[in-house]
C-alpha positions in Angstrom: 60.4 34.2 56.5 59.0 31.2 58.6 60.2 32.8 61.7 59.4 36.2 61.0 55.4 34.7 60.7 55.3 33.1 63.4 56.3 36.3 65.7 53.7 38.0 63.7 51.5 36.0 65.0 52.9 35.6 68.6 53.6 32.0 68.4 56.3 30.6 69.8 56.4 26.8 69.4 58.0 25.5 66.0 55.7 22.4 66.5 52.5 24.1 66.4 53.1 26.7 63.7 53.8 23.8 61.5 50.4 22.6 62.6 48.7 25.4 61.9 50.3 25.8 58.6 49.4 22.7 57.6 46.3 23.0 58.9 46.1 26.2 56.9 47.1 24.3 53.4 44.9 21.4 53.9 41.7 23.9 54.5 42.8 25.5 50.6 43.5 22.1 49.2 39.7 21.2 50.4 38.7 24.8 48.7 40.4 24.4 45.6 39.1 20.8 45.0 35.5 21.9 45.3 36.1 24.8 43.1 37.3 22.1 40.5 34.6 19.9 40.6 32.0 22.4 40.6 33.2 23.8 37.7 33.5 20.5 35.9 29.9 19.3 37.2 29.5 22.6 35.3 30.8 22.1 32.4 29.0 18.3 32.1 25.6 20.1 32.2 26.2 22.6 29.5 27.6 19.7 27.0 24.7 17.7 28.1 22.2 20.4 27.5 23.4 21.4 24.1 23.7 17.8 22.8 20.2 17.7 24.0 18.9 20.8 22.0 21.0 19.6 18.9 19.3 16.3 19.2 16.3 17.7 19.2 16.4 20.5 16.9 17.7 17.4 14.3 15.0 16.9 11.4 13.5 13.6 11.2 13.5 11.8 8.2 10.5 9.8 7.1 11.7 6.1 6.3 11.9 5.4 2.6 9.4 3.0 1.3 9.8 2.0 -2.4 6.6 2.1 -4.4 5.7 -0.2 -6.9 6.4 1.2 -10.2 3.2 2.1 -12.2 3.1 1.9 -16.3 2.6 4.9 -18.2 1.3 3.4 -20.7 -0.6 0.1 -21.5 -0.8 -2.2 -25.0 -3.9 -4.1 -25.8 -4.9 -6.4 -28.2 -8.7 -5.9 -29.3 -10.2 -8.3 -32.0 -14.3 -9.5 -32.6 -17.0 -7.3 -33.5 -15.0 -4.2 -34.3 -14.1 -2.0 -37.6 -10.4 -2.1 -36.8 -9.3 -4.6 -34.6 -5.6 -4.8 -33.9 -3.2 -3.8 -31.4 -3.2 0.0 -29.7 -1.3 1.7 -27.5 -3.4 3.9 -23.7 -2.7 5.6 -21.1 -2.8 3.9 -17.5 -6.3 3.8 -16.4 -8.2 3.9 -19.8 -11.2 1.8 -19.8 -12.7 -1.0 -22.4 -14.5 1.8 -24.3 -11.8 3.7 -25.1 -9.9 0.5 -26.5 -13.6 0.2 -28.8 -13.0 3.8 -29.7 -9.8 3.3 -31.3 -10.8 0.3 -32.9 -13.2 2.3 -34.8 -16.2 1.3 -33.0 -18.3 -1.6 -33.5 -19.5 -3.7 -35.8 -23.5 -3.6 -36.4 -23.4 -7.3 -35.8 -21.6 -6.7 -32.2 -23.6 -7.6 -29.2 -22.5 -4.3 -27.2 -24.3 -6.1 -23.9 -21.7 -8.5 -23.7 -19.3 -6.2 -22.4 -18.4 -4.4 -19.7 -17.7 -0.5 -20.8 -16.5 0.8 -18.1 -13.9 -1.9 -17.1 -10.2 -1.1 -16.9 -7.8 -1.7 -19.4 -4.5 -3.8 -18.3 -1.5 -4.6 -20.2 -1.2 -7.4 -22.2 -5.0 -7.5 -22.2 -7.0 -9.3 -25.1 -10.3 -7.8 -25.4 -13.3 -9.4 -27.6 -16.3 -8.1 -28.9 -18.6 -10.7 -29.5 -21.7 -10.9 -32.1 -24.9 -11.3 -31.3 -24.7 -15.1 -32.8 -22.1 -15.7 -29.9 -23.6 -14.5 -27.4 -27.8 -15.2 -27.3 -29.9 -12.1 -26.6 -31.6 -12.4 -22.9 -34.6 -14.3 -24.0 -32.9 -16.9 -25.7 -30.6 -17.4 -22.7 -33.2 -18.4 -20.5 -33.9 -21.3 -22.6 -30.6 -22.1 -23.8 -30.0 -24.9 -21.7 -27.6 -23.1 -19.1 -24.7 -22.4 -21.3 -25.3 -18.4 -21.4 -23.6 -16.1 -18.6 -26.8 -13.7 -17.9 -30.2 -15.1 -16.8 -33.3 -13.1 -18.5 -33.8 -11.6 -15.0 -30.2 -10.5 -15.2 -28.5 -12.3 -12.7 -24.9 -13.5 -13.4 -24.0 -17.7 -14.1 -20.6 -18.0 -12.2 -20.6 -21.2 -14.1 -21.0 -19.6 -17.4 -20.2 -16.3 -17.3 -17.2 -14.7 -19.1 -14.9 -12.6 -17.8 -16.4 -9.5 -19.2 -19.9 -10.6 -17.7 -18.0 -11.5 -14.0 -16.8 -7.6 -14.8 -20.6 -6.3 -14.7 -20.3 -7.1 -10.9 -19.6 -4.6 -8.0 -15.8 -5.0 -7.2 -15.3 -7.9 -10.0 -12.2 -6.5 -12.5 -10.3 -8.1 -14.9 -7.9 -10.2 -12.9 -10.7 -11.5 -10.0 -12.8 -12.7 -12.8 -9.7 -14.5 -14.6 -9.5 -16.1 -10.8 -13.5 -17.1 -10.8 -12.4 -19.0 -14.4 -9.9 -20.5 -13.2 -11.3 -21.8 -9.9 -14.6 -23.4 -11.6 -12.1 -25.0 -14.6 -10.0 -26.5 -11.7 -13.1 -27.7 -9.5 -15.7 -28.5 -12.3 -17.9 -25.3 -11.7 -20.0 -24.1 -8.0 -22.1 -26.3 -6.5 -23.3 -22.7 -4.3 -22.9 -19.4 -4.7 -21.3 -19.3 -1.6 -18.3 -21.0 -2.8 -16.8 -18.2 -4.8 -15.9 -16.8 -1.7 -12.8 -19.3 -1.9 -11.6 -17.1 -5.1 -8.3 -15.6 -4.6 -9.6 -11.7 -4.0 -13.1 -12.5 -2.9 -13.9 -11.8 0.8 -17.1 -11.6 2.4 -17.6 -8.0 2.0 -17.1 -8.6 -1.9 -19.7 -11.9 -1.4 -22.5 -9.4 0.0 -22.5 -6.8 -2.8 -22.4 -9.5 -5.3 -25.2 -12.7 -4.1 -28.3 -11.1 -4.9 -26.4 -10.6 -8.7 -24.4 -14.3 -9.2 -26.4 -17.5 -9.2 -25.2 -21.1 -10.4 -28.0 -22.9 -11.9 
């Protein structure tokens, strides 16, 4: 067969048709080899690309943050001036007059400015209504030596005051005003009105809606 292709094509030297036939097979080997890695080059891309588009097309999940767990419900204890005092169960977020309310309402001899209405209930919470004996109409504070928690011009002691009267005060709520109480007991009182600012929860935006309100004297 050899011989029969190399009179085909006229040559006559054994040496040089084996040249030219391996010549021949080297020039396919070189075809064939970039056939291959085209085709795998290829084949890379298309895995790459769809990897891609399924990472991308994969939702993303927003990290899960546990949230604090808020009560349903609350229990407080209200006793003083009231019909019924006792303990009741409220809804999260019900305020000191509701907890009034379902004591029956107040006594006539209950001072009802010596409470804050509108503050928040929290559990565990011991509300009391005091009497007009405990608590000196407006006029008598003025002249009451300094022991009463509103001036007559309305302004709040910080030195005096109880926690319902800290209440009365923009951004004040049950558990800052425990912290004012605590703070003077600890110290002896404010020397300024400045000082409450190093309360636990009271900042300097909480300072300037409150000074014109708070005094010491």
């Amino acid at each position: 067969m050899f011989e029969r292709l190399m009179k085909k094509l006229n040559i006559k030297s054994v040496k040089v048709a084996k040249i030219l036939l391996f010549v021949i097979i080297g020039i396919c080997a070189i075809f064939l080899m970039l056939y291959i890695n085209d085709r795998r080059n290829t084949a890379v891309v298309l895995v790459g690309t769809d990897a891609q588009a399924d990472y991308e097309a994969e939702p993303v999940y927003a990290q899960y943050v546990e949230m604090p767990v808020v009560p349903q419900t609350i229990v407080v204890y209200i006793s003083g001036e009231v019909r019924n005092p006792g303990v009741f169960e409220f809804d999260y977020g019900a305020r000191i007059v509701d907890a009034i309310e379902a004591a029956g309402g107040m006594t006539n001899d209950a001072d009802p400015n010596a409470i804050n209405l509108s503050a928040r209930l929290f559990d565990e919470q011991h509300i009391v209504v005091f009497s007009m004996d405990d608590n000196m109409p407006p006029s008598a504070q003025a002249t009451g030596g300094g022991a009463a928690g509103v001036s007559a011009d309305g302004l709040v002691n910080i030195n005096t005051a109880t926690s319902e009267q800290l209440q009365v005060l923009s951004g004040i709520g049950p558990v800052t005003a425990g912290n004012i109480i605590s703070h003077r007991d600890a110290r002896g009182g404010f020397a300024t009105i400045e000082e409450i600012m190093n309360v636990s929860g009271i900042g300097e935006r909480t300072f300037e809606n409150i000074r014109d309100r708070i005094t010491v004297d």
